[in-house]
N, C-alpha and C positions, 0 to 999 in steps of 0.2 A: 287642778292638774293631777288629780290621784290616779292612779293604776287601778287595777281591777283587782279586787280582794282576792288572796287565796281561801284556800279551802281552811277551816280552823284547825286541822287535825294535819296541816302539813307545815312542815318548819320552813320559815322562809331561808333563801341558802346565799348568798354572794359570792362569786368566786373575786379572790383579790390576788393581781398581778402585780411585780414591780420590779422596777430596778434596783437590786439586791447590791449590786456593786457601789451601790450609789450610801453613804451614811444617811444624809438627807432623807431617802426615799425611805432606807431601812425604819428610820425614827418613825415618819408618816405612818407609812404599812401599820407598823406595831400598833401605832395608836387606834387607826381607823380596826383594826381588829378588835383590840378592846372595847371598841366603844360598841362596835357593834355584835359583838357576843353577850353583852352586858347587856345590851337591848333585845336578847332571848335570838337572834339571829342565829344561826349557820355559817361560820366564813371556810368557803376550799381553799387549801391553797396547794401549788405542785408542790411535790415530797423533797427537791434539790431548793426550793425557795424557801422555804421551812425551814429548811438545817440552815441557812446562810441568816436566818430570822431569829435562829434558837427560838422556834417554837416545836412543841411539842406533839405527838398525837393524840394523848393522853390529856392536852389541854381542853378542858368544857367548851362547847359549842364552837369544835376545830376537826374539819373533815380534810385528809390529805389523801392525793390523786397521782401516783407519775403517767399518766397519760393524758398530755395536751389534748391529744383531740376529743377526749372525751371529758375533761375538765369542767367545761362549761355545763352540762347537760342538769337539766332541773335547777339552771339559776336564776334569778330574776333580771340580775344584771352582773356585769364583769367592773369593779372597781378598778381602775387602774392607777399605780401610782409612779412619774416619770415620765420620762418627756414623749413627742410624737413617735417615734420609736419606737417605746414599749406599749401605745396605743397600735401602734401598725402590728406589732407583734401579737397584742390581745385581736385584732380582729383577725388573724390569723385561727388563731385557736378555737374565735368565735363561731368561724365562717360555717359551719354546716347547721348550728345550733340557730346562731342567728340573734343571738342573745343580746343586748343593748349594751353599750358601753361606756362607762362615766369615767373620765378622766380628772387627773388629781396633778396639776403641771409641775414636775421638777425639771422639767428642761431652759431651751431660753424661752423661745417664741412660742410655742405650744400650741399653734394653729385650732388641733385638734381636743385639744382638754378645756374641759367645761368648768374646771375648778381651779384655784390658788393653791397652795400648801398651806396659806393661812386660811383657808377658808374649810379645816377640814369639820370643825365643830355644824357649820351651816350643812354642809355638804353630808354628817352620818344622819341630821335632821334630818333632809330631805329625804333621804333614803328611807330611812324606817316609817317616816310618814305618808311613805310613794306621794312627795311632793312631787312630780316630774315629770317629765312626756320625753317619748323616743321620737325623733325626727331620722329618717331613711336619708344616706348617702348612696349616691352613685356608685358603683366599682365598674373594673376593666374586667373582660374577658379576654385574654392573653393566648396567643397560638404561636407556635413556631413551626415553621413547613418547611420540607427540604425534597425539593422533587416531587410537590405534590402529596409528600406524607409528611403527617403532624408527627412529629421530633419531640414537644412540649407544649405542655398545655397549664398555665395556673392562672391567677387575677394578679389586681393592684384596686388600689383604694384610691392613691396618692395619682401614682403614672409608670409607665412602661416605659423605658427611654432606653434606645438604640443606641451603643455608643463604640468607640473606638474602642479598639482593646490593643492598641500601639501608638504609643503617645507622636511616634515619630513619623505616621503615616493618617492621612485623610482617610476616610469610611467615604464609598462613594454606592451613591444609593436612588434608586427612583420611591417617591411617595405617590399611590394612589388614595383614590378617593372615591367608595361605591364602586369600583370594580370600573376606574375609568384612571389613565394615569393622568397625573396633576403635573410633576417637575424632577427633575434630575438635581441633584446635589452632592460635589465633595464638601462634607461636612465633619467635624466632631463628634454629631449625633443628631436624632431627632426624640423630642418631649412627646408624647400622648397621654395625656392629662385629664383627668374629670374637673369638675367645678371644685369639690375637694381640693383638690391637689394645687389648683391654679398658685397659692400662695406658697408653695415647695419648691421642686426643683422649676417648675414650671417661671414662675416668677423671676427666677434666678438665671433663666436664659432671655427673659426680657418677653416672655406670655404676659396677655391679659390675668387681670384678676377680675375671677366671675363671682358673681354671688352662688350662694350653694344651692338658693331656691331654682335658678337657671339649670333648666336639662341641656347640656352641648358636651361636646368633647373638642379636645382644645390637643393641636399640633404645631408644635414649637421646631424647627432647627435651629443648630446648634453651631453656631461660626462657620455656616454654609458659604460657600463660596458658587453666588450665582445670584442673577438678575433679579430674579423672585425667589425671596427666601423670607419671608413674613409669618409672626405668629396666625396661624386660622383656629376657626371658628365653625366648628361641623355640626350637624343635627343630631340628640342624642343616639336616634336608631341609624347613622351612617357607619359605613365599615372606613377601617382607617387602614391601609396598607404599609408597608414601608421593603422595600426589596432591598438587596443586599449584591451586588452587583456582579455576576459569575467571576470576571480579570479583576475585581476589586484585589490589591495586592496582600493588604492586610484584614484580618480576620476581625469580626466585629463582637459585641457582648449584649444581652439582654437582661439588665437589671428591671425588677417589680417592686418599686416603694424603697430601693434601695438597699434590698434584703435578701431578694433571691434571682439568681445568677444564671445565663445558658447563654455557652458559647454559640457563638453564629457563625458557622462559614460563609465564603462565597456563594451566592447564591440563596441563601438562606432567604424567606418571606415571613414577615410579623406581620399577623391581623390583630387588630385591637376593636375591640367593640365593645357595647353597654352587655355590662353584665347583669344576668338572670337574680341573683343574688344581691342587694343592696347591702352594705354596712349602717346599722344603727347605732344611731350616734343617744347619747341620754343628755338632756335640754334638763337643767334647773331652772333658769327666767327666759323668760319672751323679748330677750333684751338685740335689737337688729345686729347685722353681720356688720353694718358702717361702724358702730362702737366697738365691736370684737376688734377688726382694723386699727383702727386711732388708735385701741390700747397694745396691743401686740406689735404694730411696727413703732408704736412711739409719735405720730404724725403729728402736724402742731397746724393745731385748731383753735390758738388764741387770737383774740379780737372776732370770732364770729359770733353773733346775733340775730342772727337770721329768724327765728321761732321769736325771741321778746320783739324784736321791730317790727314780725309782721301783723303781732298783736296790737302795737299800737299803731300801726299805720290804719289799720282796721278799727279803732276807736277814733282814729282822727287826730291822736295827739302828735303824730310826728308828720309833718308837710312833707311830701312825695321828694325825691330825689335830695334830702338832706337827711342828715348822720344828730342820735341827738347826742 
């Protein structure tokens, strides 16, 4: 599972994100720095993360950057450390670079993070030994139109979700589908979700959860009030519309992964499509998305046996329709 050797005469570089606010995350950060400067590494870090770090510039084998978007650039990979969050936030920073991103989970569930906080010693292993393979995530292309002119335009990794922006008034809104309308809905909001995302907000309005390997895009409403109002299941190259209703009385909002915000008048239309740009994600083990599951929501999978029964059902020692 190794990466492709650099050049000998170029220093390998890491950029390391975190949640600085966080003690927990601060402690990791520092460590995973250590270890991997000591292992002749490169680590960036931004110049407001540094001072909240008390690291220095002057520190050996410590490069500091204040420009996000250009942070990334000549890094191998973006360590992250901190919950889904500060991973949606690293691919942000990642997005034009495109740079791979290994997560280091200080939050609860950590959908998206590939590692533990105690797992940081396995985790500088891997790294310095490019133990590791990138695996390509989906992202949203995002538009906002108002009269036929684009008003805004950014992505989502996670989902694009249309919501009220009055807690005391319904969003009343038609959803198409391919340039063909599907259904009318006063609702709270509607979810546009990647496979990614299915376990975030998406889940939490009662979407399917997809596997990541699955290409689809996934539209949720949101306390719709109407006959058909069910999670769907679109083809990953379909256009997903969502209108915004001219006499709608109250004005609507357009959150992306829960970060970045555009008001929606009346009348306003969201397209969401597959974006051009995927998010890479950085894979330590080959271990399936069913075990990522069980362990991140907790699931309880005691008394199954399914793999040793059907070995012995197949040697013969357990007779068909009995438990041994």
């Amino acid at each position: 599972m190794s990466q492709t050797e650099d050049s000998p005469s170029a220093p390998r570089r890491v950029l390391l994100l975190a949640h600085t606010g966080r003690e927990a995350a601060r402690e990791v950060a520092l460590a995973a720095l250590t270890a991997l400067t000591d292992h002749g590494m490169v680590v960036r870090l931004l110049t407001d993360e540094a001072s909240d770090l008390d690291v220095e510039a002057s520190r050996p084998g410590v490069e500091l950057t204040s420009s996000p978007d250009d942070a990334s650039r000549d890094c191998e990979l973006t360590l992250v450390v901190g919950g889904d969050g500060t991973i949606l936030r690293a691919a942000e920073i990642t997005r034009a670079s495109g740079t791979p991103i290994l997560g280091i989970n200080l939050g609860h569930v950590g959908f998206l993070a590939e590692a533990e906080h105690d797992d940081v010693a396995s985790t500088i292993a891997a790294i310095v030994a490019r133990d590791y393979t990138t695996e390509d995530r989906m992202t949203l292309d995002v538009r906002v139109l108002r009269g036929g002119e684009e008003v805004a335009h950014t992505f989502a990794v996670n989902e694009a979700s249309v919501e009220k922006a009055s807690r005391q008034r319904m969003l009343e809104v038609v959803v198409e589908i391919d340039g063909r309308p599907l259904s009318r809905w006063g609702c709270d909001g509607v979810v546009c979700a990647t496979p990614t995302g299915s376990t975030a907000y998406n889940f939490s309005a009662g979407g399917p959860v997809v596997w990541p390997s699955v290409e689809a895009l996934l539209m949720v409403p949101i306390s719709a009030h109407a006959l058909f109002a069910r999670p769907l299941v679109a083809a990953p190259d379909s256009l997903l519309a969502v209108e915004v209703l001219d006499h709608a009385e109250g004005a609507g909002v357009l959150w992306c992964d829960g970060r970045r915000a555009v008001d929606l008048p009346p009348g306003a239309r969201i397209e969401v499509r597959r974006g051009e740009s995927p998010v890479r994600l950085v894979r330590l083990t080959d271990s399936p998305f069913t075990d990522r599951l069980v362990a991140k929501f907790g699931l309880p999978v005691a008394g199954w046996r399914g793999a040793a029964e059907r070995r012995s059902r197949h040697l013969g020692t357990v007779p068909s329709g009995e438990h041994p």
